[in-house]
C-alpha positions in Angstrom: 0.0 0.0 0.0 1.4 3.1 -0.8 1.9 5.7 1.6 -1.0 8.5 1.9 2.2 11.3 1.5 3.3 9.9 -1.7 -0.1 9.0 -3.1 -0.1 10.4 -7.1 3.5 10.9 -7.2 5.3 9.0 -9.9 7.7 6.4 -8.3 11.0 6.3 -9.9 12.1 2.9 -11.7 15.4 4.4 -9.0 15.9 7.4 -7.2 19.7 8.4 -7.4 21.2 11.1 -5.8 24.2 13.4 -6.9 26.5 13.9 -4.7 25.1 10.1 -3.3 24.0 10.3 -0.2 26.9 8.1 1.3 29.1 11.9 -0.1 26.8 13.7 1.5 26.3 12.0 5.3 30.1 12.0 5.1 30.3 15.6 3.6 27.7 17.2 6.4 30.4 15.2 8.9 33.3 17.1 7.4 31.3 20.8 7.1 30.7 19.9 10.7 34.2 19.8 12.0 35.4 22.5 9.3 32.8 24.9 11.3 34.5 23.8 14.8 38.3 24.3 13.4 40.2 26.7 15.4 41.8 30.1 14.4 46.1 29.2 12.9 48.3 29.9 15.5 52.0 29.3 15.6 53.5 25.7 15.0 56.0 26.3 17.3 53.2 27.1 20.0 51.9 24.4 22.3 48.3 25.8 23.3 44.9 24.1 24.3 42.3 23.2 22.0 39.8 21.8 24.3 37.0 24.3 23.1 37.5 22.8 19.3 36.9 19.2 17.5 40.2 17.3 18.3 39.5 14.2 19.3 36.8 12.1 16.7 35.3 8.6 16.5 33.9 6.7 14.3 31.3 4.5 15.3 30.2 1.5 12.8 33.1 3.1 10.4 33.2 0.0 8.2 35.6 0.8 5.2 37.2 3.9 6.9 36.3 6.5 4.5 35.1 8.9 6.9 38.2 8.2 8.8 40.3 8.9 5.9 38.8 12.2 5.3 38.8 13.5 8.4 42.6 13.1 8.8 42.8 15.7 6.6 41.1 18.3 9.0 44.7 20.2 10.7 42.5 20.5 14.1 41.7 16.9 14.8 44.4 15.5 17.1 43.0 11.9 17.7 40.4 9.8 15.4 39.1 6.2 16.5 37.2 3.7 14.5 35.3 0.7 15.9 33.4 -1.7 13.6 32.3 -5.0 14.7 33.7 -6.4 11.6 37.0 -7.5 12.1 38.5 -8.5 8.6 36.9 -5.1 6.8 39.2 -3.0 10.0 42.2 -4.7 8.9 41.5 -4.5 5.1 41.4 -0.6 5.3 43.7 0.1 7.9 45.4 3.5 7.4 48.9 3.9 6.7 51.6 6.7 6.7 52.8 7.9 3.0 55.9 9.5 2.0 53.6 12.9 1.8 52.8 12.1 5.6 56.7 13.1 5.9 57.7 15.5 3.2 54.9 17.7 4.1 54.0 17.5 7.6 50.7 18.4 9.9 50.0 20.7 11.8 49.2 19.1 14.7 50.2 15.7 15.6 48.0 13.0 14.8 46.5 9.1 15.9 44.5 6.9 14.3 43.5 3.8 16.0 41.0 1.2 14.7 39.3 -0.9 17.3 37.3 -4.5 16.9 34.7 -4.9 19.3 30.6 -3.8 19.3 29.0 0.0 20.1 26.9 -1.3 22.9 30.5 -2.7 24.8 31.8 0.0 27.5 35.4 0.5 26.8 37.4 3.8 28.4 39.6 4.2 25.0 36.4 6.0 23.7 36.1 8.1 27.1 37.0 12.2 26.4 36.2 12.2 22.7 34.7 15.8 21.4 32.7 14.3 18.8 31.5 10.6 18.1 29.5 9.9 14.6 26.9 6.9 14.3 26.0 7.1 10.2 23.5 4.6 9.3 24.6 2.6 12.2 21.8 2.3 14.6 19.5 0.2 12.4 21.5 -3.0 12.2 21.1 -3.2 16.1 19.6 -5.9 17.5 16.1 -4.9 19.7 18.3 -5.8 23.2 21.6 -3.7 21.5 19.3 -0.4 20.7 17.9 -0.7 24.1 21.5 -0.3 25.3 22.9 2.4 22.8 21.7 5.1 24.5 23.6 4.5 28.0 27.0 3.8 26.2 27.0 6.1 24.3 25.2 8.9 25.7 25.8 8.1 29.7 29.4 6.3 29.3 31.3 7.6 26.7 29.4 10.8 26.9 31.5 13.1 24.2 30.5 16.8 23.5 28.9 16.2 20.5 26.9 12.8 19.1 26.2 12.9 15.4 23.3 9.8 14.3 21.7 9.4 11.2 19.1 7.0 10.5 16.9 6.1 7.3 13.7 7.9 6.7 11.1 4.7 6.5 8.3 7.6 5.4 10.5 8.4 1.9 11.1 4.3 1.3 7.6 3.9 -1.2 9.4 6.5 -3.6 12.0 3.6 -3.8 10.9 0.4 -6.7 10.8 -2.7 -5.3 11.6 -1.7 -1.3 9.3 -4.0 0.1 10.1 -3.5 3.9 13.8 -2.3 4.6 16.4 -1.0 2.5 19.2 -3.4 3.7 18.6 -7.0 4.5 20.8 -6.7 7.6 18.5 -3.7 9.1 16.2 -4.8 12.0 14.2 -1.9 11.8 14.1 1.5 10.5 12.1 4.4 11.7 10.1 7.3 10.3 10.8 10.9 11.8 8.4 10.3 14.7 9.7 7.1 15.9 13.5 8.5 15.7 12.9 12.2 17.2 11.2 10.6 20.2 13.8 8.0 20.7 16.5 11.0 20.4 14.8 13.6 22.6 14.1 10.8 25.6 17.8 10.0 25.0 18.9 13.6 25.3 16.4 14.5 28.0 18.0 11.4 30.3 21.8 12.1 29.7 22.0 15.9 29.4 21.9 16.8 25.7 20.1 19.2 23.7 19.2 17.6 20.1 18.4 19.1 16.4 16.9 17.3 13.6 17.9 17.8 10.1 18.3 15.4 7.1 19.7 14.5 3.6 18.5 13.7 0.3 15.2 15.8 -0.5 12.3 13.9 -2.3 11.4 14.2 -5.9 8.8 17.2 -6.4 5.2 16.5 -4.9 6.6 14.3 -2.2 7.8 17.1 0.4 6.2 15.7 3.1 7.9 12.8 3.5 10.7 14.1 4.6 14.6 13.5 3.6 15.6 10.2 2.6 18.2 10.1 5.6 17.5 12.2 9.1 20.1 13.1 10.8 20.1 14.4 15.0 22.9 16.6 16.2 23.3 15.7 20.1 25.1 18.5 22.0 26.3 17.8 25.7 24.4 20.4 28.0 25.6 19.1 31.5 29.4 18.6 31.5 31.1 15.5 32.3 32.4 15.2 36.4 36.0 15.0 37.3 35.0 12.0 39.4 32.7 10.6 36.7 35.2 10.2 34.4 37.8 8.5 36.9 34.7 6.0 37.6 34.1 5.3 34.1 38.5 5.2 33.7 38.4 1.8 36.3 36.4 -0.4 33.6 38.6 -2.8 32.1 38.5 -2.6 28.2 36.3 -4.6 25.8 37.8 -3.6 22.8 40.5 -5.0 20.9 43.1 -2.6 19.0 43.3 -3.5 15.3 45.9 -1.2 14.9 47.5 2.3 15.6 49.3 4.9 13.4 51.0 8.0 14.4 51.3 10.6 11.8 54.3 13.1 11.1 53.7 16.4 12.8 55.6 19.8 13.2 55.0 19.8 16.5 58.1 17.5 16.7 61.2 19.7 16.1 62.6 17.5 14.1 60.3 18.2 11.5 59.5 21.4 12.2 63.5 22.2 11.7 63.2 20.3 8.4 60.2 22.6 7.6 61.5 26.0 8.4 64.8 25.6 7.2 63.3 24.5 3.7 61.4 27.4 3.7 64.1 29.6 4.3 66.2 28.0 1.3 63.3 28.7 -0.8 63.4 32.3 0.3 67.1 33.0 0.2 67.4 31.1 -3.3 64.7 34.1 -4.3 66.5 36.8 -2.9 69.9 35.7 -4.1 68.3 35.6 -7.9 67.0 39.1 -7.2 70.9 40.4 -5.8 72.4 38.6 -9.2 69.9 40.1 -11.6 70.6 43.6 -9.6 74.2 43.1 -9.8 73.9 42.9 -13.4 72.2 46.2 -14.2 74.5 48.2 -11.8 76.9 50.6 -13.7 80.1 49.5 -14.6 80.8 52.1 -12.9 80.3 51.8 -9.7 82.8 50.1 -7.3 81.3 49.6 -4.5 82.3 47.0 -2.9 78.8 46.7 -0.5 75.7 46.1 -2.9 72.3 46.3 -1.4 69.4 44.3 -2.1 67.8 45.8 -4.9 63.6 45.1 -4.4 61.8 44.2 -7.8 59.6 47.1 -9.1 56.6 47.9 -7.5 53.8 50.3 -6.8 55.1 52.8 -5.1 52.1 54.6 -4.1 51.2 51.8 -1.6 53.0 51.1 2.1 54.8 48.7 2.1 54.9 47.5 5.7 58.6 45.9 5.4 60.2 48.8 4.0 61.5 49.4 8.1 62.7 45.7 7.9 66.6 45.3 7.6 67.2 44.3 3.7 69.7 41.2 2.7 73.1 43.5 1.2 76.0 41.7 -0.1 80.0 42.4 0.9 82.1 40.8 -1.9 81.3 37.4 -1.9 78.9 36.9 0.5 75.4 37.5 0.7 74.0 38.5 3.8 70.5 37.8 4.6 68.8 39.5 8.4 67.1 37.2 10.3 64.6 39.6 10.6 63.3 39.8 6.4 63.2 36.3 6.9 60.8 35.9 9.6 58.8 38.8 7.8 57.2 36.3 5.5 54.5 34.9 6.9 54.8 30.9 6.2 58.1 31.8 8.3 56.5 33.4 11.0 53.6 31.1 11.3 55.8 28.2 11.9 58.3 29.7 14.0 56.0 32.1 16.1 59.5 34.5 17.2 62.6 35.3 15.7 64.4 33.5 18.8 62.5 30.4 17.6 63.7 30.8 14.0 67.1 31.3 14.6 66.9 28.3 17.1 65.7 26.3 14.8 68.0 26.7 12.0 71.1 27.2 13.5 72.5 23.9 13.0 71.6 24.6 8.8 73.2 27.5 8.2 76.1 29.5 8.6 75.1 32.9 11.0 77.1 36.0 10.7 78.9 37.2 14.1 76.4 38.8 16.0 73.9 36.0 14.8 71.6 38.7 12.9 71.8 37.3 10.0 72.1 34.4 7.4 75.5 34.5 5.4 76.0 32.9 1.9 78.7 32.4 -0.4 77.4 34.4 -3.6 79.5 32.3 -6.1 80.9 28.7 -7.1 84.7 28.1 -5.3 86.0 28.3 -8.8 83.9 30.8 -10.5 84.6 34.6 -8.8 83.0 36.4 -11.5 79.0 37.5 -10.1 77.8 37.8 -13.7 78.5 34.8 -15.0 76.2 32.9 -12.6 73.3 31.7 -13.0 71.7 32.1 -9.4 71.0 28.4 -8.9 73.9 27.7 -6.5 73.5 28.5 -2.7 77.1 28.0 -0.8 76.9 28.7 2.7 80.0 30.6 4.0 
């Protein structure tokens, strides 16, 4: 029988969606955490993020593709999967690249995949800022669902609980659905059945909830409602000191697939790696700039101390490092001030103060006496003449 909402609407031989709606349940994930993303701050920094999205699981997370994509968001510190599904855990385990180390994070970085079911209380889920149960809740079992709600909402009690659920009300726009749209689901609800289930949940364990959804119906079949609804939990009575030890003392029920710690500048050794790069880059641009100046000065002039010479520009605007010290070169040797380097702001960004830049690259490069500045040999050891070269060597003194 079809449903009274849907009554005169022509039923699709099959309803596709574009972006699908897997893309877009992962997608509203992702705008999610983009919208909780702190402000850039130093690298070289150690500061608190507790008011932001760092630490994120995964509930149900199957393939890892949510996983995966997340990584990619600089403010998440942590990320956890758990499927009951052992074999599919350890065919998608993520790995570390080459890219993971030539171009580190941010922030430092943990995945962890973990084997075990959503209704088991385990404390390496305890303290998570946001935990995600997409299309999860309708494979439980009646005696699991009846469970959820305490483990997740009353045990592992994060900030912020994502669910979404199918819309049973949209399913007789779907040919050929006869009862569920998975054979593994046990049930799936329509937006009645699934906003009172989420608002007793929330009312019990101190959240506030919103409803929203994915996947709008074909024209004439508004009221049914999106294919998928979603509920955003959000925590309204915080977790106790001694709650949290409490919940600490139970012994864990999951089993750890797998672990993999990322590359991240907030390890000096790659930090160093970073900044020093960057200042290579920098000084390779400048010393290009000195050569090309060299070669347009008059033949002339015989001064043996050449100042950088800036590429033109438009004068009639301030230029805010015109008060900076500029490189200048003294025969041979080119002389680059700390201070123009950290004036560029990928510089400054990762090394927060000049004392932290010269720290860092002190051990890379050759500093002049009173450690202002970067010295460089202009010239190859067997070539003395400046205008015969081609700017591509860097020799530090």
């Amino acid at each position: 029988m079809v449903d009274s909402h849907v009554r005169g609407v022509q039923v699709k031989e099959n309803i596709k969606f574009t972006p699908s709606l897997s893309e877009q349940r992962h997608k509203f994930v992702l705008d999610f955490v983009r919208k909780h993303k702190p402000q850039k701050i130093p690298c070289s920094l150690k500061t608190s993020l507790s008011s932001f999205l760092r630490k994120v699981a995964d509930l149900g997370c199957a393939n890892c593709k949510l996983l995966w994509r997340l990584k990619y968001h600089e403010s998440i510190e942590v990320l956890a999967g758990l499927d009951i599904d052992e074999n599919i855990l350890t065919r998608n385990m993520l790995h570390t690249g080459a890219g993971d180390y030539l171009d580190p994070r941010e922030r430092p970085l943990t995945i962890t995949l973990y084997h075990g079911s959503v209704v088991e209380k385990d404390p390496c889920l305890l303290g998570f800022d946001l935990i995600t149960c997409i299309e999860l809740i309708e494979h439980l079992e009646a005696k699991e669902l009846s469970q959820f709600p305490e483990v997740i909402f009353g045990f592992f009690s994060p900030t912020t609980v994502i669910i979404s659920t199918p819309n049973s009300e949209f399913n007789p726009l779907f040919s050929g659905k006869t009862l569920f749209r998975h054979p593994d689901h046990k049930f799936e609800w329509d937006r009645t059945q699934f906003q009172s289930w989420a608002l007793d949940a929330a009312r019990h364990y101190g959240y506030s909830v919103e409803f929203t959804g994915l996947g709008e119906p074909p024209p004439g079949a508004e009221a049914v409602g999106f294919c998928t609804q979603i509920g955003v939990f959000v925590k309204t009575i915080p977790n106790t000191v001694k709650s949290l030890h409490d919940e600490k003392t139970i012994e864990c029920a999951h089993t750890t697939v797998g672990t993999v710690i990322y590359p991240s500048l907030k390890e000096e050794k790659y930090l160093r790696k970073a900044v020093s790069n960057e200042v290579f880059s920098q000084i390779l641009k400048m010393k290009r700039v000195l050569l090309e100046s060299l070669k347009m000065k008059n033949d002339n002039d015989n001064s043996d101390e050449l100042e950088f010479v800036k590429p033109k520009c438009d004068e009639s605007k301030n230029d805010p490092t015109e008060e900076i010290p500029k490189p200048f070169c003294i025969e041979n040797v080119f002389y680059v001030p700390l201070e123009r380097l950290f004036s560029f702001p990928k510089i400054k960004h990762l090394c927060g103060d000049l004392e932290t830049l010269k720290m860092l690259i002190a051990n890379e490069v050759m500093l002049s006496s009173d450690g202002s500045s970067v010295m460089i040999n202009t010239v190859d050891e067997e070539d003395c003449d400046l205008s015969d070269n081609d700017g591509d060597d860097l020799r530090f003194v």
